[in-house]
C-alpha positions in Angstrom: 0.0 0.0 0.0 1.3 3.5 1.0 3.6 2.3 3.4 5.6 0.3 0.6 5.8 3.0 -1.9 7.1 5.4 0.5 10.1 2.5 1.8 10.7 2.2 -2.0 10.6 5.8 -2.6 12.5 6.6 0.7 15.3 3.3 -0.5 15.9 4.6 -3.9 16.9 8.1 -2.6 20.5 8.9 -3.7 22.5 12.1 -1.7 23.5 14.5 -4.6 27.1 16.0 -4.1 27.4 19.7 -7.0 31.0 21.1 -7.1 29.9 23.9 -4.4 29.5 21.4 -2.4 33.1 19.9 -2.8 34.7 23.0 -2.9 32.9 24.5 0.5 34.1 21.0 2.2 37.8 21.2 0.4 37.8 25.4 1.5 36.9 24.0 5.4 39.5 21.4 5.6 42.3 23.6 4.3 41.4 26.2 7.0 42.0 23.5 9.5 45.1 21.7 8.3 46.8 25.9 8.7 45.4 25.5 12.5 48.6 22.9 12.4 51.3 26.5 12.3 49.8 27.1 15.6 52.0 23.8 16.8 55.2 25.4 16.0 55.1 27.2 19.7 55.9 23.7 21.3 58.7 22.2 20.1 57.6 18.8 20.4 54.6 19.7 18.8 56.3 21.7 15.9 59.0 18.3 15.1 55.4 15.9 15.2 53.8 18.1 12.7 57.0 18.2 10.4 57.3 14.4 10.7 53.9 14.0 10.1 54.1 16.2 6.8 57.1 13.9 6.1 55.4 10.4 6.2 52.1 12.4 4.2 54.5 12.6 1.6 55.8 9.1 1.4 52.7 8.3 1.7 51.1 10.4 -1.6 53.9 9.0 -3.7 52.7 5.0 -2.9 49.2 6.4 -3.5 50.3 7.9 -6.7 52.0 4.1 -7.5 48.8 2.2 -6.5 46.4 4.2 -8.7 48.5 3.6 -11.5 48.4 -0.1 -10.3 43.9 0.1 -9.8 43.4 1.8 -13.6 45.5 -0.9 -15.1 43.9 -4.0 -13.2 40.5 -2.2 -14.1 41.1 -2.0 -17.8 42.2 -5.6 -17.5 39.2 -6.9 -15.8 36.8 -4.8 -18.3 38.2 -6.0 -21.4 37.5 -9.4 -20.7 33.9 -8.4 -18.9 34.0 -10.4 -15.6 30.7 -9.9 -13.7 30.6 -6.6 -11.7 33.5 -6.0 -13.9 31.8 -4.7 -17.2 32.2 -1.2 -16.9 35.8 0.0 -16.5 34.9 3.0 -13.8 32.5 0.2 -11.3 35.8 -2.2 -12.0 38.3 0.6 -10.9 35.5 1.2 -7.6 35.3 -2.5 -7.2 39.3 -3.1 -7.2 39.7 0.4 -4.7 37.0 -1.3 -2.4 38.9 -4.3 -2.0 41.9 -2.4 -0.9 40.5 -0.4 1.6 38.7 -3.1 2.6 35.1 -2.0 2.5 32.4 -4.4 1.1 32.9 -5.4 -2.4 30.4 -7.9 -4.8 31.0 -12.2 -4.7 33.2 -13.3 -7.2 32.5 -16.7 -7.9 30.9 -16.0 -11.1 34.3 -15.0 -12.4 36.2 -17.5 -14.8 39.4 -19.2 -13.7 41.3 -16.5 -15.9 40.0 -13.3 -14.4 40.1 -14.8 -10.7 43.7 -15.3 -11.4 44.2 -11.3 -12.7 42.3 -10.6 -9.5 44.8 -12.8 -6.9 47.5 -11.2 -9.0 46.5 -7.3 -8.1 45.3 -8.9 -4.6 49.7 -9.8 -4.6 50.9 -6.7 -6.1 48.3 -4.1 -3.8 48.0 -5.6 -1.0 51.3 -7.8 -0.4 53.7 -5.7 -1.9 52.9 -1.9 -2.4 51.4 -1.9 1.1 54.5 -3.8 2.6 56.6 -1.6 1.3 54.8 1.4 1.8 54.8 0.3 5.5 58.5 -0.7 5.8 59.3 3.1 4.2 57.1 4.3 6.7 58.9 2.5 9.9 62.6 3.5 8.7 61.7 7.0 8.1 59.6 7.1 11.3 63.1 6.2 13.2 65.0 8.6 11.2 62.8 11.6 12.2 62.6 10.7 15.8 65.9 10.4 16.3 66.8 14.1 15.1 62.9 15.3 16.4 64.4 18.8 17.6 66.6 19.7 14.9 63.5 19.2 12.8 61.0 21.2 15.2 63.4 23.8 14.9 63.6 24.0 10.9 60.4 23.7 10.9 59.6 26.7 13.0 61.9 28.8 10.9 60.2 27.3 8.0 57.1 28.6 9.2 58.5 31.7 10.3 59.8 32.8 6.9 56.6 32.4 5.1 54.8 34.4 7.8 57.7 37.0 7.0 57.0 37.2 3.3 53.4 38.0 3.7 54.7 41.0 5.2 55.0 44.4 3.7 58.2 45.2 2.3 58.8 48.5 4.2 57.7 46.9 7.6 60.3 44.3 6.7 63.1 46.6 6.1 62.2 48.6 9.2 62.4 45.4 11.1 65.8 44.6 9.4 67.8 47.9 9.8 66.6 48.1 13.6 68.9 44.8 14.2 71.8 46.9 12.4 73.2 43.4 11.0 75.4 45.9 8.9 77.2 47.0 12.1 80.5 44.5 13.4 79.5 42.3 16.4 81.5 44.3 19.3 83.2 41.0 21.4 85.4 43.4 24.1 86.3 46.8 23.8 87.5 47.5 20.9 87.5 44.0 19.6 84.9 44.0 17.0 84.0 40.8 15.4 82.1 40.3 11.6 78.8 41.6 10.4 75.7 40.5 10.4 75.0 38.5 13.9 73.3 39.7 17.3 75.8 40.6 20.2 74.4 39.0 23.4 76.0 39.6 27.0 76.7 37.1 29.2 78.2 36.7 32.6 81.5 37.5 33.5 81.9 34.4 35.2 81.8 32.2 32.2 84.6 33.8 30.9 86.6 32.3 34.4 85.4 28.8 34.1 88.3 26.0 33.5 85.6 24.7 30.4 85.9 27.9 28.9 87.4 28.3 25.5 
């Protein structure tokens, strides 16, 4: 009766994404990823966020590897028109499904032939693109950690000199001539050392300790 129509009517529905849409949710998530410059204050927090960006790109590069890897599988699979496989945009879907491991369609209608293209991308994606990607991952993970602060701290100057060239130019050279880095760096009286540092005093007593050089 009425009931059934409006379950069919209310199952058949399908959520329509337009380009605004995308764009409003791309323009959001940008917004939040600069939140992330706020982290350079901490340097822990600053060396996590450079590491992450580090592994993000390792990371895109495999991805970029794998697609390559999903289109040609696809074309495969749709030239010799497997079942769920006859269209070569549902076999690229189908083939990205089964990676990420969401619910794909049975394959036991497919023949001997295609089941044995499909354990051969299962080998290639899964076993050795993702192995690899996660070995990469692990030595690269130990080589950031190990230098974490010297990486925080390029990282914060990183940072620092893009927020500098959104400056204004004249605020920029007002800022610079008030360091007068064209002035020697005065060591002692009358010992004045090279241009272009920041003299910064320190206690006499350093100067008197056995460790001084």
């Amino acid at each position: 009766g009425e009931g059934g129509e409006e379950c069919e009517g209310l199952t058949g529905s399908r959520h329509v994404v337009d380009w605004y849409m995308i764009l409003l949710g791309v323009t959001g998530l940008a917004m939040c990823a600069q939140l992330t410059q706020i982290l350079i204050i901490s340097t822990r927090l600053a060396g996590l966020t450079f590491m992450v960006g580090k592994l993000l790109s390792d990371v895109s590069r495999n991805i970029v590897i794998l697609m390559i890897v999903i289109l040609g599988f696809a074309l495969f699979l749709t030239a010799l028109k497997e079942p769920n496989f006859e269209r070569y945009s549902d076999s690229a879907l189908i083939l990205t499904k089964f990676i990420v491991g969401i619910e794909v369609p049975s394959f036991l209608e497919m023949s001997g032939f295609g089941m044995m293209v499909l354990i051969t991308f299962i080998i290639i994606s899964d076993i050795g693109l993702l192995s690899i990607l996660i070995a990469q991952l692990s030595i690269a993970y130990e080589h950031l950690n190990y230098e974490n602060v010297g990486y925080a701290q390029m990282n914060r100057a990183f940072v620092c000199i893009e927020v500098e060239s959104c400056l204004p130019l004249y605020f920029r050279r007002r800022f610079y001539n008030n360091f007068e880095f064209d002035k020697p760096i005065e060591f002692d009286s009358g010992d004045e050392g090279p241009t272009g540092g920041i003299s910064v005093l320190e206690a006499a007593s350093v100067q008197a300790h056995p460790k001084y050089i």
